[in-house]
C-alpha positions as CSV (number, residue, x, y, z in Angstrom):
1,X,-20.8,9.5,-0.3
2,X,-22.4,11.5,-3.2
3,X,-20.2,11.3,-5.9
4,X,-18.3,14.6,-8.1
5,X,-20.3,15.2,-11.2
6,X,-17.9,15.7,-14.6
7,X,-17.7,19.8,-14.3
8,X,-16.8,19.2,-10.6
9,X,-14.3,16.9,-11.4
10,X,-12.7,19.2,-14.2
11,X,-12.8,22.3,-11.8
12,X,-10.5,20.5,-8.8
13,X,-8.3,19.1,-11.8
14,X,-7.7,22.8,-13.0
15,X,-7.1,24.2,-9.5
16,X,-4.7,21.4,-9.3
17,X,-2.8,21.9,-12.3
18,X,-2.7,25.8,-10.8
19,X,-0.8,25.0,-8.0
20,X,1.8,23.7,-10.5
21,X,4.8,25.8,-10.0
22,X,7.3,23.6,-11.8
23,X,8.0,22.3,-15.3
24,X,9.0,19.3,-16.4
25,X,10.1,17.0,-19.5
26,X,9.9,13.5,-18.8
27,X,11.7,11.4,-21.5
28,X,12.6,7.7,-22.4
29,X,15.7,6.5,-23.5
30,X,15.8,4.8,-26.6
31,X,19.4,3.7,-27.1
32,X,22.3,4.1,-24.9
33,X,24.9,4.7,-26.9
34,X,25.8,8.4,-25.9
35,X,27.2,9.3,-22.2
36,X,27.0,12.5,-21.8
37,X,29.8,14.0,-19.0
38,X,28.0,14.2,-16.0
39,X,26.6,11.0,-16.0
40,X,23.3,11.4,-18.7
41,X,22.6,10.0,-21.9
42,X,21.7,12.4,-25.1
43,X,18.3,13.3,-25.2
44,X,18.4,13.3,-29.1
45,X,17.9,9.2,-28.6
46,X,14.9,9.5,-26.7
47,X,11.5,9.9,-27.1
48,X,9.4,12.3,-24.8
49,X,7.0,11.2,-22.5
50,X,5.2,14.1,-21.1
51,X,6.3,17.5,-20.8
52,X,4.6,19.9,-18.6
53,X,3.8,21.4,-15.5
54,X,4.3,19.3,-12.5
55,X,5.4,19.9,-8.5
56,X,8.5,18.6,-7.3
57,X,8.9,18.1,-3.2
58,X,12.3,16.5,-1.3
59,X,10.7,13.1,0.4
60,X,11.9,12.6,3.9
61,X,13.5,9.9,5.2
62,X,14.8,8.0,7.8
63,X,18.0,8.0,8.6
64,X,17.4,5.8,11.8
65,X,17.4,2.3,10.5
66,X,19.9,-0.7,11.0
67,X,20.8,-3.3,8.8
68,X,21.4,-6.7,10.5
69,X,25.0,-6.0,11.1
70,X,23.5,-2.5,13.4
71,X,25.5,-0.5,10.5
72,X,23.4,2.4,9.5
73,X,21.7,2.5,6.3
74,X,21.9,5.5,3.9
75,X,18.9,6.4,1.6
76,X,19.6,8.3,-1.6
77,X,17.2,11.0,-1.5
78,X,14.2,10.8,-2.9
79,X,11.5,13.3,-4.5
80,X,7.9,13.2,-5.4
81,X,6.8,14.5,-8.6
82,X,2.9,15.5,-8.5
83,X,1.5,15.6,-12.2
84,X,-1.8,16.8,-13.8
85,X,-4.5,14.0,-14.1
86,X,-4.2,13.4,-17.9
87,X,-0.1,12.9,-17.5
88,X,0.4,9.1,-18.4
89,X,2.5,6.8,-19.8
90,X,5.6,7.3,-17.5
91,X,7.4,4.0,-16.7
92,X,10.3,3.4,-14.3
93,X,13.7,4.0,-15.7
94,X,12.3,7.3,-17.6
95,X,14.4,10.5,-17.2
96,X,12.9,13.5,-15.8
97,X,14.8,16.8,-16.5
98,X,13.1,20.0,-14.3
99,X,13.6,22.4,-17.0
100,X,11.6,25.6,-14.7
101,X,11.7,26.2,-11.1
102,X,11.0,28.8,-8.8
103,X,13.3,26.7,-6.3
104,X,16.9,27.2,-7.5
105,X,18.1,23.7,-6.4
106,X,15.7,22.0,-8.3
107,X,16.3,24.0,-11.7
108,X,18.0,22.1,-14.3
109,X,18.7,18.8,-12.4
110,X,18.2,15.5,-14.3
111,X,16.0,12.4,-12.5
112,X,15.3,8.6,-12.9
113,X,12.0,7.5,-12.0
114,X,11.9,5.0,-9.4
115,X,8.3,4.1,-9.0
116,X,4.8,5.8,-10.6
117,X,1.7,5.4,-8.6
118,X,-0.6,4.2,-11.4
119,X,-3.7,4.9,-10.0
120,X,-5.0,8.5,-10.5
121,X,-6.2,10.3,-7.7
122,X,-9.4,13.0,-7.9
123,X,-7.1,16.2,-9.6
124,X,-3.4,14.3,-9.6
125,X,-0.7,11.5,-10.9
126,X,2.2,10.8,-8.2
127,X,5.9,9.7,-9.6
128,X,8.7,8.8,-7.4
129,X,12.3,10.4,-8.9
130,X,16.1,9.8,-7.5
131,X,19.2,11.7,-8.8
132,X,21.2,9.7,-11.7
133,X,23.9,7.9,-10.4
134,X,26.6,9.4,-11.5
């Protein structure tokens, strides 16, 4: 498989970063001290991560399973965050706050990162948010 010289590789990372119709701030608490009302901390504690453009999609998920007891399990739902290629750093337990969104729901919501795929892809970085607990 012939392999994508270095312009190649910058071209699909920009066409990538054009399909990008979100923006995000990604942040990492530094002290919890502050609850905010509605379940966050301040973000005057915390240190930012990345901030940028980024995707973010619902995940699906079963709602079919069984614990061993046959009661149903329940999934908190889940979204992917796609990133540009150079976006690194993020760790579990980071806050994500969608500050711009074309989709309404999504605008101004606050996340906690559940899991970050660490390897790059050709033109991407994956992260794996749930709602705050509230």
């Amino acid at each position: 498989m012939p392999r994508l010289t270095q312009g190649e590789m910058e071209a699909v990372r920009s066409d990538f970063e054009g399909l990008l119709s979100d923006h995000c701030l990604f942040y990492r608490i530094n002290s919890q001290s502050e609850l905010q009302a509605g379940g966050g901390f301040s973000t005057e504690d915390a240190s930012v991560v990345y901030e940028g453009p980024c995707s973010i999609v619902p995940i699906s998920s079963r709602r079919d399973r069984f614990d061993e007891f046959g009661e149903g399990l329940i999934y908190q739902l889940q979204y992917r965050v796609l990133l540009p290629w150079d976006a690194s750093g993020i760790q579990i337990t980071d806050r994500l706050e969608v500050t711009e969104s074309d989709d309404p729901e999504m605008s101004n919501r606050n996340f906690e990162v559940r899991d970050v795929h660490r390897v790059s892809e050709i033109g991407q970085r994956r992260v794996t948010v749930h709602d705050i607990e509230r």
